[in-house]
Each structure stands twice: as structure tokens, then as C-alpha cells.
N, C-alpha and C positions, 0 to 999 in steps of 0.2 A: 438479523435484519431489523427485528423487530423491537431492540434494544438500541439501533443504534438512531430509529425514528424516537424514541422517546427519547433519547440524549437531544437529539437538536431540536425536539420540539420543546422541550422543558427548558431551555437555557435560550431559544427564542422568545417564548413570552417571558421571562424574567427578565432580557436585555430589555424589552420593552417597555418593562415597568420603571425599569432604570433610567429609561432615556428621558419619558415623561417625568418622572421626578425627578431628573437632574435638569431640564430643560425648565420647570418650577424654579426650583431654587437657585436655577442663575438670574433669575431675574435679579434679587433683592444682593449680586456683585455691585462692586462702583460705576458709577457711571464713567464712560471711557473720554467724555469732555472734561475740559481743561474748565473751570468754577470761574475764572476772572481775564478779562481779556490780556492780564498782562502773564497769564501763565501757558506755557504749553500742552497739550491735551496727553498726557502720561504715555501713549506708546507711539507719538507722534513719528518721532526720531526711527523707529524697529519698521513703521509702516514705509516712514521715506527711503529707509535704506531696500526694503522689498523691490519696492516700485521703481528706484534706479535699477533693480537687477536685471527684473525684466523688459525696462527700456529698449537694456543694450541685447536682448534678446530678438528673435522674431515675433514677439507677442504683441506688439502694434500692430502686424502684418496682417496676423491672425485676427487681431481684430474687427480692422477690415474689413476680413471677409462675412464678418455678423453686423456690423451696423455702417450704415453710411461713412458717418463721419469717425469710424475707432481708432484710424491712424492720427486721426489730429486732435480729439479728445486727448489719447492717453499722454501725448507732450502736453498739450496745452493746460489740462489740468494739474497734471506734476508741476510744472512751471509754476504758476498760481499758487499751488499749495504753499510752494518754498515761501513765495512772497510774501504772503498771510501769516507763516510761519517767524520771516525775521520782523512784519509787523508786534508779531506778541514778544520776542525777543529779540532785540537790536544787535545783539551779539551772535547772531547764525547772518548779519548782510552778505558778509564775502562771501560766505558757502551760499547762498541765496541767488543771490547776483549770478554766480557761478551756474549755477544748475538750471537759474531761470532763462539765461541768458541758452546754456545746451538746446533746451527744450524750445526758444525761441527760433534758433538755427534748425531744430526738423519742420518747426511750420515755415521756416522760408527754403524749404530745401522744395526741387523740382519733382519730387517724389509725392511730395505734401502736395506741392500746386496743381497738379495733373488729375487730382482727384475731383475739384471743384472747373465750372467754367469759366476759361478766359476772357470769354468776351465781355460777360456782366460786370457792370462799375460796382464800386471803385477799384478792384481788386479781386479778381477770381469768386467773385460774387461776394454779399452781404457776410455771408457765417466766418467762408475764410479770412475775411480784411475784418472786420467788427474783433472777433478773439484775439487775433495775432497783433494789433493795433493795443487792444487791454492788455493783454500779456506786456507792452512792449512798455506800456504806461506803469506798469507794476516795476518792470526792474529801471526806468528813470525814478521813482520815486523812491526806491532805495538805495537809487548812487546818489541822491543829492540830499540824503541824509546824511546823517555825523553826533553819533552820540543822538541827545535829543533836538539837536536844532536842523528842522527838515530844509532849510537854506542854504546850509553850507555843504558843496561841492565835496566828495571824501578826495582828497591831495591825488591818492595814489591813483586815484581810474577818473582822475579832472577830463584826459581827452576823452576816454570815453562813454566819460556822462555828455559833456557836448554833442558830440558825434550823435549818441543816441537820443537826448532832446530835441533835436535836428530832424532826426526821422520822424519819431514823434510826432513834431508839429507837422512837416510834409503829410503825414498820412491823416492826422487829424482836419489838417487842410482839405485834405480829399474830399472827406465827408464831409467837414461844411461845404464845401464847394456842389457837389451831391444835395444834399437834404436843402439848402435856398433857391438849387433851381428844380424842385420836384414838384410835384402835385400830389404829393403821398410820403410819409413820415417813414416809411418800411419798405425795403428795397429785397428785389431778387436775392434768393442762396443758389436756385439751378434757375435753370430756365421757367418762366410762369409760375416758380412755386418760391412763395412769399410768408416765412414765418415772424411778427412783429417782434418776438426775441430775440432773434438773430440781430435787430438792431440796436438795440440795448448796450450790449459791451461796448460799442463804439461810442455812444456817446458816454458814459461812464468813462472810458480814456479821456474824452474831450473834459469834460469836468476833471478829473484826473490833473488831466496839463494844466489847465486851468490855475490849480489849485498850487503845484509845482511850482510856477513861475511865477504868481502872488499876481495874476493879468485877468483881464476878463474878453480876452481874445476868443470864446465860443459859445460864451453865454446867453449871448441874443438868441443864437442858434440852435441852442438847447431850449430856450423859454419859447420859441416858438415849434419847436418840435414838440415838447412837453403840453401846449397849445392843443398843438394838430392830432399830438397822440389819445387825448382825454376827449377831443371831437369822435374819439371810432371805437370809444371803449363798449366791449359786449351788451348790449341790452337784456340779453338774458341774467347774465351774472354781476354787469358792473364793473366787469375786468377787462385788461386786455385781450382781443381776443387772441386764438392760437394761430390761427391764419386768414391769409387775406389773397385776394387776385393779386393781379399785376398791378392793376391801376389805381388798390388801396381798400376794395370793396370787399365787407368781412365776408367771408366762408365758413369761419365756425367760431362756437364759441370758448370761452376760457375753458384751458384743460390746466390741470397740475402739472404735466410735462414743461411747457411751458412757461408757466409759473413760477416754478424755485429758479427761474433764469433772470426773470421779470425782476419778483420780487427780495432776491440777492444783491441786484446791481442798484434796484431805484431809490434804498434810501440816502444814497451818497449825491444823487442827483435832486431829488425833489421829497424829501421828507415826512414832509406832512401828506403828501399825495400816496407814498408811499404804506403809511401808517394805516390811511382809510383801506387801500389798495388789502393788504396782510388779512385785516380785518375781516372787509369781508368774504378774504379767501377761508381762512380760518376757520369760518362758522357754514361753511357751506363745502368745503372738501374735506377736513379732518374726519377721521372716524375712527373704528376698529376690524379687527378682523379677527375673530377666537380672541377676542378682548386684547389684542395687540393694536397696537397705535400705530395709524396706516393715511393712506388719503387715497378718498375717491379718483380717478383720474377725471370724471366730471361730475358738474358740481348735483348735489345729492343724490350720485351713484346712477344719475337718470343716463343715461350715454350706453355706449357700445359697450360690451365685458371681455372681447375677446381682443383687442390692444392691436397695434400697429407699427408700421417703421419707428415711428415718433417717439412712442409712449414703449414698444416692447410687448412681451407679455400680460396681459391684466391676471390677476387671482380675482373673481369673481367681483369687477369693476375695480380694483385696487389697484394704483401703480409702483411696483417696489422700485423703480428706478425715482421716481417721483419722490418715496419716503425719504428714503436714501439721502436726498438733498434738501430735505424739507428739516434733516438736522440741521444741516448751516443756517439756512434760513430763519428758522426761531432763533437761533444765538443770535444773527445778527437784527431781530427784533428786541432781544432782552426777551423772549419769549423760554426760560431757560428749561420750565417743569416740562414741556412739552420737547424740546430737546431730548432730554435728560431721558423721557420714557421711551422715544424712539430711536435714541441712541442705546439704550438697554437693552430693548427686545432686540434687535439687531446684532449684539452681542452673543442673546442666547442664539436665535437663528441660523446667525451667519459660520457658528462654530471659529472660532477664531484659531486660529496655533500659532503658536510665538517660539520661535528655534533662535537660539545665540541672538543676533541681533535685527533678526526679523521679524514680521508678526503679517499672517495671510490671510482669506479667509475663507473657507471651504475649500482648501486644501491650495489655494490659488488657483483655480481651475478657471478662473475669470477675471482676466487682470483687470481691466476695465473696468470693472465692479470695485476691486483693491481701490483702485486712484480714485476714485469715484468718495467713496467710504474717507477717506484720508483729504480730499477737497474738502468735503462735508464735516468734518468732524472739526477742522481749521479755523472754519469759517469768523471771518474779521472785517470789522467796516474797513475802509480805506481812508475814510475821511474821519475816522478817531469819533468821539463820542459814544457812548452807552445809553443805554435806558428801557427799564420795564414798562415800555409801553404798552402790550394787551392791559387793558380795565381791570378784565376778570379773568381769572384764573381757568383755563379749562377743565373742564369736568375731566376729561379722558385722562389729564395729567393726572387725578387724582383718587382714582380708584381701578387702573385697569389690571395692576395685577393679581387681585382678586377676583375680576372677571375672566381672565387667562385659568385661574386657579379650578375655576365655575365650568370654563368651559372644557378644562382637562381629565377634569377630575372622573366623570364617566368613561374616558376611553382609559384608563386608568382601573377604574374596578372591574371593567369587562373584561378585559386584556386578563387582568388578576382572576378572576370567577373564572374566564372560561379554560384559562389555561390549567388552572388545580384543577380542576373538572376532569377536562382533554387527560391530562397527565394520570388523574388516579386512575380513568379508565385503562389509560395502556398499563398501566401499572397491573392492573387487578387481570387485564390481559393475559399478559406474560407470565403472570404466578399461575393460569389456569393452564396456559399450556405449558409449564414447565412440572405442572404434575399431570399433565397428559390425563 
């Protein structure tokens, strides 16, 4: 008995030593982002063929049953991904188009709709018509590409790229129709509960179409919604807030959950507003966490630590759903060093395994999390342009896996001390009673 506690005690702190020092030295693998927007992120393809797997599975179901909206997250983000995907290469449109277009029919399927309310305009309320409207805007902008010229019609799907420009504008309609006769910029997702990101993706469609058909058929619309919206931005933070009443009056203020939603979609819409926007989210939610590169879910960690519908779990104020998309969001800043280190730690984290031509991560044990990771890692303007906009460089991008190193390196020598310890004593044990 007494041999076979020392067997697993001795080969448990040595697993242990192992795990922290392999968990070190993944940090300094490649980074799992694609370096130039016209290249693909290296296991892009292994992650899209997972997350088709379990599309056609019960795993959106399941989702479901963990977050509000999992069933229409997990299409609606795969969808996206594709699109973003034949944006860095124009040679994946038909697969694109294809996939995007699947993923579009589970958000208009009766199964999707049943989950949000009918009644709220425009459309089973703000969340479900805002995504499924950008979704729809993503696969019109790659049927009415052709090679590099984003005006020509591709021959073989001419009816239905019409067809689908058609809807397009109809739903785009909706919403201007909506937002000029409102007294509030930010509209219901359920009944009374009003998140101002949820309105977001739809105008991004409308800029979108906009942009599609060379018109400036929503532009007023948007410049005055852009207007109304910088009229109600948070006075604590300067940002958008997270949520509002019905009638537009804020309730709280900026969170990072809401934020990588915000600040994803607004610099296709307003640029410069955008840039300030990043900024000074950047310097007021970035942080660490055992010197890994994280975000507060509010801003300087002052807020609740124990997390929500919304936000999920916190780790002591932290949002890992929030990090998660705070990869895309630097890329689509030019923000790259800051990417780059939170798409790293993520890597060690998340344990990744990659079998034939998939790649999952923590065993797939959370799909959502998959598609989640693979949106974020994509992540592409829609309206084309680059640039290292942050000033300065951030600090965190620049020394955290030394602070990682700092912060491990103690449960690293304990683990080590006490288990040689633990072990000689059973060891010295056993030789006394084995001479009795």
C-alpha cells in the first residue's frame, strides 16, 4: 500500500513540474494569427472544418441550454468567420458564400426565431434582426465580388446576388425606417432590456450596402444615429454604455463584453470615432492576470468580479469571453503586439489538439468557445484598409511573458521542494519498515 502512495505521489508532483514548464515554454510557439491581412491565420481551415462538425451535431442545442443566445451565436459566428475568411483570400468565395449562406438559413429557421420576441421591431427584436441582416450583408458582398473588382456580379449566382441584395436593402429599410422614427438610437433585444451593441451590426450592414451598391442610401441615417449615439456615451468611461432602459436612459456603464462588439464593427462606420473609442478602451480595460494579457470586464477592475448572463464567468474581475475577442479587435485596430500576446497565451491555456484536419480546444468540451476563438483570430475590416493606429506601444505587449515566468516560477520550486521532501520521507518510510 505504502509503495503504491509513493508511486502516485512522486509521479504527481513531477506531472506538475512538467505542466508548469511546458505551459512556460509555449508561450514563446508562433503566434496562431495570420501577420498580413491578405494571409490566412495558419490553422484557420483545421478550426472551420471542427466547427462545421459540430454544427451538424446537437452542439448549438446544447448551447442553448448555457447562454441566451448559443443557438444563434454558434451559426451566426461560423457564418462570419467564412466571410472574413474569403475577404483575406478571394479564392475560398464559393465555399464562403456556401457556408455563409447554411449558417444564414439556421438564423432564419423557426427554431432560431422562437427563441427571441415577436413582437419587438424590426424583427424578433434588435439582436436577432441586427446579426442576421450583417450576416446577410457579408455573403451580398462576396457575391458581388469577382476576382478584385468588388462591382462585378460573379456570372454564375447573378440571380442570386439580386435576390439577395433585395433582401438586404428590404431589411436594411427596416431599420432606417426604425431608427428616424425613434427617440432613442438603441432598440429592444427582449422585452425592456436594451443592449446599445446589439444595434451596431445593423448599422454596419447599412454601411455595408451602402458601400456594395457605390449609393448613399443610409448615410444620413447612420450620421445621425452616429449623432445620437456619442449624445449617450458613458460619462464614467467615455464609451458606449452596456446598457440602456427602453426609452434610451443609460443603466450602466461601458463593459468589455460589450465592447469587442462595439468596437469590431465601428471602424467600418465612423473611423476616427472609432480610433478615440479603442483608445480609450485600451488604457482603461487591458490588464493581466499571473502576467497574461486579459481585460478587466470593467474599466479599472472597479465593477462586480463575480460576472453575469452577459459577460459569463469573471476570474477575479477578468472576462475570458471578452479576451477572446479582444483578439480580433486589435487586428482590426493594427493593434498587432497586443493580438499577438493574447492570441499566444490562449494558445498555451486553451490546450489546443489538432487530429487530421481539425484543431479543438480543451478537448472541444465547449463549442461556442471553438467558434468564438476562430471569429477572433479572422478578424478583417470589411471596408479594406489597415493601419497601426495605437501611438504607443503597450507596455503588456512587451514584457508579459516574463511576468508569466515571475509569476510561475514559485509554484514551480514549491511543487519541486516539497514533493522531494514528501517523496524522501516516504521513501526513508518504507526502507524502516521493510527492516522492521
Amino acid at each position: 500500500m505504502l509503495s503504491a502512495v509513493r508511486f502516485v505521489f512522486r509521479w504527481s508532483w513531477r506531472l506538475l513540474l512538467l505542466a508548469v514548464l511546458f505551459f512556460n515554454c509555449r508561450l514563446y510557439w508562433p503566434s496562431p494569427l495570420a501577420q498580413s491581412d491578405d494571409q490566412l491565420p495558419p490553422a484557420l481551415r483545421r478550426q472551420l472544418n471542427a466547427n462545421a462538425k459540430v454544427l451538424t451535431s446537437d452542439a448549438p442545442r446544447r448551447m442553448q441550454n448555457l447562454f441566451p443566445e448559443g443557438f444563434y451565436f454558434c451559426h451566426a459566428l461560423h457564418g462570419l468567420t467564412w466571410v472574413e475568411a474569403a475577404q483575406r483570400d478571394p479564392a475560398l468565395i464559393d465555399e464562403a458564400i456556401e457556408n455563409a449562406k447554411l449558417a444564414y438559413a439556421n438564423l432564419d429557421s423557426q427554431e432560431c426565431r422562437d427563441t427571441f420576441p415577436s413582437t419587438l421591431p424590426p424583427d424578433h427584436g434588435a439582436f436577432y434582426s441586427a446579426w442576421k441582416v450583417h450576416l446577410l450583408a457579408g455573403i451580398v458582398m462576396l457575391q458581388m465580388q469577382s476576382g478584385g473588382d468588388e462591382r462585378a456580379a460573379i456570372e454564375r449566382d447573378l440571380a442570386d446576388a439580386e435576390s439577395d441584395l433585395s433582401e438586404l436593402q428590404r431589411l436594411c429599410d427596416d431599420w432606417q425606417s426604425l431608427l428616424e422614427q425613434s427617440r432613442t438610437p438603441f432598440f429592444q433585444s427582449y422585452h425592456s432590456a436594451v443592449w446599445p451593441c446589439d444595434t451596431l451590426p445593423a448599422i454596419h450592414a447599412m454601411k455595408t450596402c451602402d458601400r456594395i451598391t457605390n449609393q448613399d442610401r443610409y448615410q444620413s441615417t447612420i450620421d445621425q444615429w452616429l449623432n445620437d449615439a456619442k449624445e449617450r456615451l458613458d460619462l464614467e468611461t467615455g464609451l458606449l454604455p452596456h446598457s440602456n432602459l427602453a426609452d434610451g436612459k443609460q443603466t450602466g456603464q461601458g463593459r468589455a463584453t460589450s465592447q469587442m462588439i462595439i468596437l469590431r464593427m465601428l471602424p467600418d462606420i465612423d473611423e476616427a470615432f472609432a480610433v478615440e473609442q479603442y483608445e480609450t478602451f485600451r488604457e482603461r480595460f487591458l490588464t493581466t492576470f499571473g502576467g497574461i494579457p486579459c481585460l478587466f470586464e470593467y474599466a479599472d477592475g472597479q465593477g462586480s468580479s463575480v460576472g453575469d448572463v452577459d459577460a459569463g464567468p469573471l476570474i477575479f474581475g477578468r472576462s475570458v469571453s471578452a479576451a477572446v475577442f479582444m483578439i480580433g479587435v486589435a487586428q482590426i485596430y493594427g493593434d498587432q503586439p497586443v493580438a499577438d500576446a493574447i492570441a499566444v497565451a490562449g494558445e498555451a491555456v486553451g490546450l489546443p489538439w489538432t487530429w487530421a484536419d481539425e484543431k479543438r480546444y480543451v478537448g472541444g468540451v465547449l463549442p461556442i468557445g471553438d467558434i468564438m476563438v476562430a471569429y477572433s483570430q479572422n478578424a478583417k475590416r470589411w471596408s479594406g484598409g489597415t493601419g497601426h493606429w495605437p501611438e504607443v506601444r503597450s507596455s503588456i505587449a512587451n514584457d508579459w511573458r516574463w511576468k508569466v515566468h515571475l509569476y510561475s516560477s514559485p509554484l514551480f520550486l514549491l511543487a519541486g521542494l516539497f514533493g522531494w521532501r514528501r517523496t524522501g520521507r516516504l521513501d526513508k518510510k518504507s526502507t524502516t519498515d521493510e527492516h522492521g
